[in-house]
N, C-alpha and C positions, 0 to 999 in steps of 0.2 A: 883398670890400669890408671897408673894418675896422669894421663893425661884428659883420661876422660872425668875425671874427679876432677881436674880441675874446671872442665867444662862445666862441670855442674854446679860447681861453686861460685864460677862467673854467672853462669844464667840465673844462678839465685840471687845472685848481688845485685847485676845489671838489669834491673827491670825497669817497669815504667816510673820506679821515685824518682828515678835522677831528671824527668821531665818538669818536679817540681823543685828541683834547687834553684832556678836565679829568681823565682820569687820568694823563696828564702835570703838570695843575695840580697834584692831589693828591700828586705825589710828590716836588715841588720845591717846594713855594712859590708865591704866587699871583707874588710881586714878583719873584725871579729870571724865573718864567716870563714875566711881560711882557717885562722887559728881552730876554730870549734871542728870545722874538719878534721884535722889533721891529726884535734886531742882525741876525736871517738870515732877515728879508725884505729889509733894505738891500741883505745879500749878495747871498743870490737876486736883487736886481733888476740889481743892479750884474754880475753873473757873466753874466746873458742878454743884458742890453744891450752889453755887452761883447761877445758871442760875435758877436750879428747883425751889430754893426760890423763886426769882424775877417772876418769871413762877405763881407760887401757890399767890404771893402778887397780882398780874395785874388780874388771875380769880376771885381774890376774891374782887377786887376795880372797876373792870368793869362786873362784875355779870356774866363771861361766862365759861362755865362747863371745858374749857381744850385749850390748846393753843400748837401750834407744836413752833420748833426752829426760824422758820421767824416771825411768827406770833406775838411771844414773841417780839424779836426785833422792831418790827414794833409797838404794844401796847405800848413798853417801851416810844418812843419817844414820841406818840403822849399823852401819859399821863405826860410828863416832862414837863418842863419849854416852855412858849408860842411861846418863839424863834424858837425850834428846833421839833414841833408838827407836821411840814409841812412835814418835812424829813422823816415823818415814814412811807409812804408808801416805800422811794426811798431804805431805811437800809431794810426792809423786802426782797424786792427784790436783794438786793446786797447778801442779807444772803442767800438767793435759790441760787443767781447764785455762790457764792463761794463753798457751797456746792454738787452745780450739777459738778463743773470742779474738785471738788476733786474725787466725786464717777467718773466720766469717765476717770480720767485720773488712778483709782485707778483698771476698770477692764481693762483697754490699760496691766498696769502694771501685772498682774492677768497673763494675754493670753502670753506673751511674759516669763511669767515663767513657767505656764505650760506648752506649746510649749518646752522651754530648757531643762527641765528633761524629759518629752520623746525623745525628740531627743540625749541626753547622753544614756539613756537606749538603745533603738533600735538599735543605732548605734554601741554597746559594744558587742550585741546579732549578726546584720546582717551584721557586720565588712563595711558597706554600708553609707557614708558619703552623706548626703541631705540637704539641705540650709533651717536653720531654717523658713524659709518664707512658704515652702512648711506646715512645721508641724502645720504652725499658721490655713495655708488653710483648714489643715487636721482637725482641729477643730472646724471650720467653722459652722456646721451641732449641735455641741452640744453647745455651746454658742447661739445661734438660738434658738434652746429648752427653753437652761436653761436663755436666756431673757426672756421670757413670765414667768417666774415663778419663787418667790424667794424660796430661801432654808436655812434654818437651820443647822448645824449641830454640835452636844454639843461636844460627847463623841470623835470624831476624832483628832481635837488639844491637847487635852488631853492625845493621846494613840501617837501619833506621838512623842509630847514631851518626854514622856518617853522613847519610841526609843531611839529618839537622846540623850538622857543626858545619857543611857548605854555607849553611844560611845565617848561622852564628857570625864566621869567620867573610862572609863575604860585604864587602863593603867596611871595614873593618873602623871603628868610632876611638875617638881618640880616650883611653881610659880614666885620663886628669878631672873630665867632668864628673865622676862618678864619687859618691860620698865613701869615705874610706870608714865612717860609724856613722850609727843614725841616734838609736837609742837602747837602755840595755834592758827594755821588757821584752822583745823580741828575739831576747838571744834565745831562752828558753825553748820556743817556736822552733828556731831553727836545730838546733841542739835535737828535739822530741823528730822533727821531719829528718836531719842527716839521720841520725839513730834507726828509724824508720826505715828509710832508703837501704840502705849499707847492711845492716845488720841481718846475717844469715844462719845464726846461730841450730835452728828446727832441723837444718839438712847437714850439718856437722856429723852428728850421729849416724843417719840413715847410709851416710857416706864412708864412713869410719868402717861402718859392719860390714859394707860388702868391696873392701879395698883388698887386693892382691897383697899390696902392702903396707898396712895399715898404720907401721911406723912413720911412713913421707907423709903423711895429714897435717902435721903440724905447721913441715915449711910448707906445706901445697900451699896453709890457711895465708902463711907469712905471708908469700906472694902476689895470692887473689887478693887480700887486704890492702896490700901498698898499690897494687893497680890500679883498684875501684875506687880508693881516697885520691887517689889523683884525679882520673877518670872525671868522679862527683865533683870534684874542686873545680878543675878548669871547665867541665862545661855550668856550672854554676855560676863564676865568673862572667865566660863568654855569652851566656845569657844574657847575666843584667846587665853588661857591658854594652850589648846590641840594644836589648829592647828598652833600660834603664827603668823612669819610674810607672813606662806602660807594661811591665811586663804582668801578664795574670799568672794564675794560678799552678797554671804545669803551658812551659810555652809554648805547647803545640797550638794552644789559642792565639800566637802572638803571628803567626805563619798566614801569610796572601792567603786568603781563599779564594781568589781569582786563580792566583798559580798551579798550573798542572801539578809541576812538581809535589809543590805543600799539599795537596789535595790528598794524592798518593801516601804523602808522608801521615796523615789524619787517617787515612783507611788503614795504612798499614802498622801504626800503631794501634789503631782498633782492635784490628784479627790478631794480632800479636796477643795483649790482653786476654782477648776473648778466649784465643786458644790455651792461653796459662789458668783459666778457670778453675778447670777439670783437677790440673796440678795442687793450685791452693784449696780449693773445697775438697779435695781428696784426705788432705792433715789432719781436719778434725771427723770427719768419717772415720776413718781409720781408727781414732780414740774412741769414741763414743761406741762404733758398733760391735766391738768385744768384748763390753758392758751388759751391752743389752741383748747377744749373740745367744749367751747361755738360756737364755728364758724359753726359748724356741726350739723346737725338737729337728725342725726341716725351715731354713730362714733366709731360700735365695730370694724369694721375692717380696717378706718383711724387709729386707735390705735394699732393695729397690725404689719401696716404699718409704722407707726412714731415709733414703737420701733425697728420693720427691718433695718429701715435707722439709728438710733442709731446703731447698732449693726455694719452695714458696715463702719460707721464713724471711731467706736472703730478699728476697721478690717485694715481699710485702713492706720492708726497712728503707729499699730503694727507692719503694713509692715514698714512703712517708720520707725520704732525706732526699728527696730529688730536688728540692730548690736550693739546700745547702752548699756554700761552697769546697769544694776538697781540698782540706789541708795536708793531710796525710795521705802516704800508699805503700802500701806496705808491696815488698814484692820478694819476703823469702816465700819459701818452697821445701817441699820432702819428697822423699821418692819414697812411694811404698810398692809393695807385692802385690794384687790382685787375689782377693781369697772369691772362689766361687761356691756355692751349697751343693750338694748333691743330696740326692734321696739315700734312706739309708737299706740298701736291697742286698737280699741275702745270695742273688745271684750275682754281686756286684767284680766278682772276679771275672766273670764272662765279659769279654769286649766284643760287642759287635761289630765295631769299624774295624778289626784285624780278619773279617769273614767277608768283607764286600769284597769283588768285581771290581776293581781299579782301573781295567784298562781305557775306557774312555772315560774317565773322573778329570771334573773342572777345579779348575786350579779356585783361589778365593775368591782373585779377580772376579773370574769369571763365574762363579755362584751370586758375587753381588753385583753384574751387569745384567743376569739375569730378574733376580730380585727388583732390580731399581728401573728394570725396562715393564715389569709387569705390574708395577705400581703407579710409574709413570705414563700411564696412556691418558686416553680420553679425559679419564676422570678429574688431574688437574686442571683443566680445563674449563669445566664447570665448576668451581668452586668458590667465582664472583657470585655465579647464580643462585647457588645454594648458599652463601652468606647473605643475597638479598632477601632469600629466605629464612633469615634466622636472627638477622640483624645485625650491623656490628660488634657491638659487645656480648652480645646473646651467641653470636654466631664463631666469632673470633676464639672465645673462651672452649664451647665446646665441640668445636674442632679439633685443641689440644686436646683434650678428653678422650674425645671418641678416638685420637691416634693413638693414647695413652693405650684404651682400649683393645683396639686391633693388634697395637707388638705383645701385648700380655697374652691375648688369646693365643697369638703364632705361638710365643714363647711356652705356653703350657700345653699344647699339643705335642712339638716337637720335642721337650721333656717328658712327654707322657710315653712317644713312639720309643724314646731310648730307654725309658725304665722296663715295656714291655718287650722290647727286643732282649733284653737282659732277662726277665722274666719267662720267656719263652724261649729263650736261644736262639734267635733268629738276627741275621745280619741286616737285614732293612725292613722296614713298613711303606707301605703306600699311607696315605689318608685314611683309605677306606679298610686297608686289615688293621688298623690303627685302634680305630673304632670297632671293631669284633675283636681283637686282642683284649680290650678294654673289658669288653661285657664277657667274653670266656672267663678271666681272669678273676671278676669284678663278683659280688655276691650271688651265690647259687641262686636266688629268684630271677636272675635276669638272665643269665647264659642262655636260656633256650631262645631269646632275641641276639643272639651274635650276629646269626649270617645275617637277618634281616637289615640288623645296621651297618653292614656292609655294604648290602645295596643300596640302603636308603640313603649314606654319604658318595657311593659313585652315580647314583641317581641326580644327587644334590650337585655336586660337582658337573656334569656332565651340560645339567638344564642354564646353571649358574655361567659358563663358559662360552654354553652356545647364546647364549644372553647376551654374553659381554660383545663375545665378538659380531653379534648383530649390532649393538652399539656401533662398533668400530668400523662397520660397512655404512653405518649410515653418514656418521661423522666424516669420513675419509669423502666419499659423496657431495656431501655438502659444502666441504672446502674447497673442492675441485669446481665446484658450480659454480661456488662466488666468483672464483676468475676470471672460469674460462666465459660467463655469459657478462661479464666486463668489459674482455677482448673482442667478444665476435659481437659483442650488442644485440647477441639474441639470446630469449628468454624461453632455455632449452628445460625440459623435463629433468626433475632429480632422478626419477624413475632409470632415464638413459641412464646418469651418469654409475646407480648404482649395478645397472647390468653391463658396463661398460668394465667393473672392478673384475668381473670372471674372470680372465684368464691369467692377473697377478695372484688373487686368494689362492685361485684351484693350486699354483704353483708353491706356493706360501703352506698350504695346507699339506704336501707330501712330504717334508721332513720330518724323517722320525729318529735324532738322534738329539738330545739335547747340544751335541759337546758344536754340533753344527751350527748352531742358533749362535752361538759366541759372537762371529764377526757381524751378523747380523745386527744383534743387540747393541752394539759398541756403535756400529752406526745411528741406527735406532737413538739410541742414546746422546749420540752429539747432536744430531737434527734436534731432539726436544731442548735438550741444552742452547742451543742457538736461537730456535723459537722463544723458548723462556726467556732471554735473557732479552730480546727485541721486543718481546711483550710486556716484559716487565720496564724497557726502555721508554713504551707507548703510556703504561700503567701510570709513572714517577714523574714524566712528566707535561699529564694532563691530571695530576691532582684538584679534585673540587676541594672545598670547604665543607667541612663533616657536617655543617646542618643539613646539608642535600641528605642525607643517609640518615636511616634509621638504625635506632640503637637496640631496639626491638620490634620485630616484625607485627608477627600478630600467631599466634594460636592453632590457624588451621594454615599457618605456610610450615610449621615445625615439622610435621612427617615429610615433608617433599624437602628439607634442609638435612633432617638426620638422614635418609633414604641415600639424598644424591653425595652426601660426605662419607658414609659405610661404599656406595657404589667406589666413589673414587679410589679410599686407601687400600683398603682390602686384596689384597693377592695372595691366601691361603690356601687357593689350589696348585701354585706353583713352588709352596712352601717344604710340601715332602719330597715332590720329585729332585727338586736341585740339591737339599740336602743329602739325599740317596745318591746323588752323581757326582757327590765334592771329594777330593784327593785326601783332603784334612776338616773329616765332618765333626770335629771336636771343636773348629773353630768358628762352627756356625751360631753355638751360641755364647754366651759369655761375655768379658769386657774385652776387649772391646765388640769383638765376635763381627761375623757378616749379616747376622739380621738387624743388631741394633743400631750398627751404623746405618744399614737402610731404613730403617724405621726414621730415626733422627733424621737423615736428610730427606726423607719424604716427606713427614709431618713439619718440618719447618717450612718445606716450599707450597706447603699446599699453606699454612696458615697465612703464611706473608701474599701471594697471589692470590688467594680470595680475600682475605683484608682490601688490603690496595687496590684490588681490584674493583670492587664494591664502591670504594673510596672516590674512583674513577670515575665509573659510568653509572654508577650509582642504580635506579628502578629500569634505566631503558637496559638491562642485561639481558643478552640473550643466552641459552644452554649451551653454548662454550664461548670464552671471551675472544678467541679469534674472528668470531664473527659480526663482533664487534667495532672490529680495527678498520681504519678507512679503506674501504677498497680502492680507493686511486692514487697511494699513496704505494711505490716499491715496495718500502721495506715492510710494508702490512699484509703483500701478496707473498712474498720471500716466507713472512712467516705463516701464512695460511699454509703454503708448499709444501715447508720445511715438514710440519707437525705433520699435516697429512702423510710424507713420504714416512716418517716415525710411526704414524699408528699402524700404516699399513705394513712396514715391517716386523709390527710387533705382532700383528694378524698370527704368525705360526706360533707364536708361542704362549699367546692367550688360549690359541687351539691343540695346541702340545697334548696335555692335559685329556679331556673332552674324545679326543681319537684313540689315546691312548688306552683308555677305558674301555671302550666300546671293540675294539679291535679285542684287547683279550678276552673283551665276553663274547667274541664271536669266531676265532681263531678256529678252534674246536671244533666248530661244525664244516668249514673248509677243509677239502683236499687238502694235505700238504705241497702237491705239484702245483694248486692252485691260490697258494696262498700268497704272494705277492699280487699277482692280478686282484686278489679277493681285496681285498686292505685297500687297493688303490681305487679300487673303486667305491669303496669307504668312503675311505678319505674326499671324491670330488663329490659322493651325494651329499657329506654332512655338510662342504663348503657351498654346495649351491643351498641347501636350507639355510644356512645363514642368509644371502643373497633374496631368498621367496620372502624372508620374515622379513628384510627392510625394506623390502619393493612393499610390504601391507602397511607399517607402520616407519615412514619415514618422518616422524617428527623427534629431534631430538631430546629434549627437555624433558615430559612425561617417560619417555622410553629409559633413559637412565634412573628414575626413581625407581621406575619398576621393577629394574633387574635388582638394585640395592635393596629394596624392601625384599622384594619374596627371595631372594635367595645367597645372597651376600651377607643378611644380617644371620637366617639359619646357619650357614655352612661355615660363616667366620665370627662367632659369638657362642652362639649355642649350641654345636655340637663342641668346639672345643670343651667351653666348660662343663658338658655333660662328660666327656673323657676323662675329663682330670678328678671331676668327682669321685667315678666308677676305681679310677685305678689308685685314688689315695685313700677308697672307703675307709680300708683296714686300718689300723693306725697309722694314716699319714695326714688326716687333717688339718693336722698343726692344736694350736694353743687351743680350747675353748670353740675349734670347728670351724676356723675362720677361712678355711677352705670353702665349706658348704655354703655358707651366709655369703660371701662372696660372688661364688657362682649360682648364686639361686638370683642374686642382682642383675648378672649377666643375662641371665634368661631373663625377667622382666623387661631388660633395656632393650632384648633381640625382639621381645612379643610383641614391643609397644611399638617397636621401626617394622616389624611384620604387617601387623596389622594396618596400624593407620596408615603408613606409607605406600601401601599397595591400593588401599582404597582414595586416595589421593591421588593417586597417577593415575590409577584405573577413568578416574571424574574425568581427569585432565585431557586422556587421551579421546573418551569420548566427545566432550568438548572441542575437540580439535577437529574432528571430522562434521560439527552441526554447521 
């Protein structure tokens, strides 16, 4: 519709450049700078309305339905004069590659300025001075994200500017002081920065193709043009008019950082930015990877890949131009389509999501409250402790890694469950027929181990679960101890408190319908949300000084660092059930999809709270950082509470899984008169073994190594990529096998957290008992 065309056209224009017009006032003049305004928005309008013509003329004299910005360029020539026909493949390609160094150099720009207004903020709050380099790293985790996915957003430029022109326009400076010309080397400056700013030309096209009516583009352009040249003008003006020859760079530096207000207006220009990443890195993605699309036979996760290595490119430039000042910012934008891979299977007419059982299927919500409640337990928690163990920089980095790690593995599983549900006709997989699908399927030497690896992944699952959720008996334990032997001054047994937990587990332990767990979870999930957020209030501001911290631990703490980082993120056993339970299990993976957004918000929150947190309390860390937090302080007990009421909610659904299993291997042998009795009684012996295993071993610290080592790194590393091997043997390797050599890595990474990790808790725990 053009009204939403025109939204797009404003949110292309209206970005963060017009933050740096009045220091372009300031360095030319207020009166040049109008004029230059006002000439190269004429240009700008005339240059786009030009193009869409010449666009709308070449579809309609070579008969094809829509043409993007290179494309145009490239028709253009070869419909001209005979001489210069040759050249229009070389002009199409000049046009992608101009436009791909604009968008990269335009999120380089992006990162280095949201990096600088947190870092003003934090540093005003934690009186704690950090080398912008650190804040670029610190963002590392959400640029990752928000690569994979562009974003929109209307109404936030909109509500920011209006902030700022309160502060512009308030108190209001007489304009006679102001230099009407300064001098004419700086006109150029301003001239390269309005152009910069304004100029939206990349999303004309993209806009053109998918318009109802593609003839109104022109005046939509006229319109959004004479807006944004005003718009730019007077708040560049009202700028240097307020701030005159103190203004910096983009004025949001010129704003109180005392003032709440300004504070808010610094964040929320931040998220603004940050969230348009995805948008501007998406332009030159989109060119490049159709280039290099053809080379690959199967290329959804080369494309995951080729946008990771963009992204560390962008990363790497940021380091190195973090001290420079920003003169420029670019803030067009394209809208593109979403292209995802698929395997290429000869059963690919068969859908199995048109065969599933829908009547109690979770809405999207509700598959990633699930996902992001079974992520988020104990495990970020400990994730100071296990960066004491690995080091800042040592620890920080491969954090992001090993998260990298873990959404690949989900991701190649639950690809693998849908290519062999297609493969075998079947409308869902567990885990465990996942892996026997796999090896039936997979070369005749191995089929006679199908069932076996059946058992051995609901084996793996079952040991992996009741692991966790002993963790989570003991943890829940512990944070009730800290209080309550605060309040009553008596120095009570943990043993009590953990056989005190029976009668909520046992209770926690008889649902058996996922779609129930919902309001659960959403609880569950605010309580961590809230803990988080007062932890991380305790975290930011009791910052030390990084020399307290080491940058690299030492050699035999790395199995108890990789051990307790796989315990933390890891949730692949609640991976197949909630996708088997969702209403639209197409949208589980993909761009944006429901794993990757939990991936991305998982793995950012665990890198930033073990960072920071490490940063904090630095060697005296204990195996979760609430235990840390003063106990005679409110808000330090609120959040011990909080978390513990979160883990113990999540108690059923860590245990979903583990019952489930086991119930269908034993259904069979029950009565059918007797088979609810049977199940329930199930269910309260497996939750009292939970309960016997942390009354033996209530030490938290070693106990979560161990579960991550022996059976976290198996169950969510190396069976996946022994799946995806099996079921891409035949020709689906990819280029040169780089399936195999991939996944043979996998298994190394899983052997070397197996091994040493197990035999380092193992030490630990014994130690704990001399």
């Amino acid at each position: 519709r053009d009204f939403t065309v025109l939204m797009h056209l404003l949110k292309s224009s209206i970005g963060t450049g017009i933050l740096f017009l009045p220091n372009g006032f300031r360095r030319t003049g207020y009166t040049l700078s109008i004029t230059c305004s006002v000439i190269i928005g004429l240009l700008c309008t005339h240059t786009a309305v030009t193009l869409v013509r010449c666009a709308q003329v070449l579809c309609r004299r070579n008969r094809i339905p829509m043409l993007d910005f290179a494309k145009t360029a490239e028709v253009s020539l070869q419909s001209g004069p005979l001489r210069i026909r040759k050249y229009g493949k070389i002009f199409g390609v000049f046009t992608n590659i101009i436009v791909c160094v604009v968008h990269f150099q335009a999120v380089v720009i992006y990162t280095i300025y949201v990096a600088t207004s947190f870092q003003q903020v934090i540093e005003f709050f934690s009186s704690f001075e950090m080398d912008i380099r650190i804040y670029i790293l610190a963002m590392f985790p959400f640029i990752c994200g928000l690569g994979f996915v562009p974003n929109l957003t209307y109404l936030a430029p909109f509500s920011i500017i209006g902030f700022l022109l309160t502060y512009l326009i308030d108190d209001f400076p007489d304009p006679g002081r102001l230099q009407a010309f300064t001098h004419p080397w700086p006109v150029p400056m301003y001239c390269s920065l309005m152009l910069y700013a304004l100029h939206n030309m990349t999303i004309c096209m993209p806009l053109e193709n998918t318009m109802k009516h593609p003839l109104h583009l022109p005046r939509l352009i006229v319109f959004n043009m004479l807006l944004n040249t005003c718009l730019y003008t007077a708040f560049g003006f009202l700028g240097y008019n307020k701030y005159m020859n103190t203004t910096c760079d983009t004025v949001i530096k010129n704003l109180p950082i005392e003032d709440t207000l300004a504070q808010s207006i610094k964040i929320a220009v931040s998220l603004s930015v940050l969230f348009s990443f995805g948008l501007t890195y998406y332009v030159p993605i989109s060119i490049l990877w159709p280039i290099i699309e053809p080379k690959y036979e199967t290329y959804k996760y080369c494309k995951a890949t080729f946008r990771l290595s963009g992204i560390l490119l962008t990363s790497t430039k940021e380091q190195a131009a973090a001290d420079n000042p920003m003169q420029e910012f670019s803030s067009s934008t394209k809208i593109a389509s979403v292209v995802i891979g698929e395997y290429n299977e000869k059963d690919e007419l068969y859908n199995p999501f048109e065969h599933r059982d829908k009547r109690h299927a979770n809405s999207d919500i509700g598959a990633l409250a699930h996902l992001l409640k079974s992520s988020l337990g104990t495990g970020i928690l400990a994730m100071p402790y296990a960066i004491k163990n690995g080091g800042l920089l040592f620890g920080g980095i491969w954090t992001l890694i090993i998260g990298f790690i873990c959404a690949h593995c989900v991701h190649i599983l639950v690809r693998s469950s849908h290519v062999l549900c297609r493969r075998t006709k079947t409308p869902r997989m567990t885990y465990a027929e996942t892996a026997e699908a796999a090896f039936l399927c997979g070369p005749k030497p191995i089929r006679p181990f199908a069932n076996a690896s059946r058992i051995f992944v609901n084996a793996a699952l079952c040991a992996t679960y009741v692991g966790g959720a002993c963790v989570y008996v003991v943890f829940i334990a512990t944070s009730i101890h800290q209080v309550a032997n605060y309040y009553s001054g008596m120095d009570i047994s943990l043993r009590l408190y953990i056989l005190a937990l029976i009668p909520a587990v046992v209770l926690l332990g008889q649902v058996r319908n996922l779609k129930y767990m919902v309001p659960v979870s959403m609880i569950a999930n605010m309580c961590m949300m809230v803990g988080f957020v007062i932890t991380l209030y305790y975290i930011f501001s009791g910052l030390q000084n990084t020399v307290h911290v080491k940058l690299f631990s030492s050699v035999t703490q790395l199995p108890t660092f990789f051990a307790t980082v796989i315990f933390a993120i890891e949730g692949i056993g609640v991976v197949m059930p909630v996708e088997n339970t969702m209403r639209n299990p197409d949208h589980f993976l993909g761009c944006p999809g429901v794993l990757n957004i939990t991936m991305s918000i998982v793995v950012s929150l665990y890198a930033i709270l073990g960072v920071f947190g490490y940063m904090t309390y630095g060697e005296i860390l204990s195996g979760s950082i609430t235990l840390n937090l003063p106990i005679s302080d409110v808000l330090g007990q609120i959040v011990k509470i909080l978390i513990a009421l979160a883990v113990l909610f999540t108690y059923g659904l860590q245990y979903f899984v583990p019952l489930e299993i086991m119930w269908e291997s034993m259904k069979d042998k029950c009565s059918h008169k007797y088979q609810g009795i049977c199940e329930t009684l199930m269910r309260v012996f497996m939750v009292l073994f939970t309960v016997v295993v942390a009354l033996l071993v209530p030490n938290l610290e070693p106990f979560i190594s161990l579960v991550g080592a022996v059976f976290f790194s198996v169950l969510g590393i190396s069976i996946p990529a022994i799946v995806e091997t099996i079921s891409c043997w035949e020709g689906h390797l990819g280029a040169y096998k780089w399936r195999l050599w991939k996944n043979c890595m996998l298994l190394l990474f899983s052997m070397f957290a197996l091994i040493f990790g197990t035999w380092t808790s193992i030490v630990n725990i014994i130690d704990s008992y001399r």
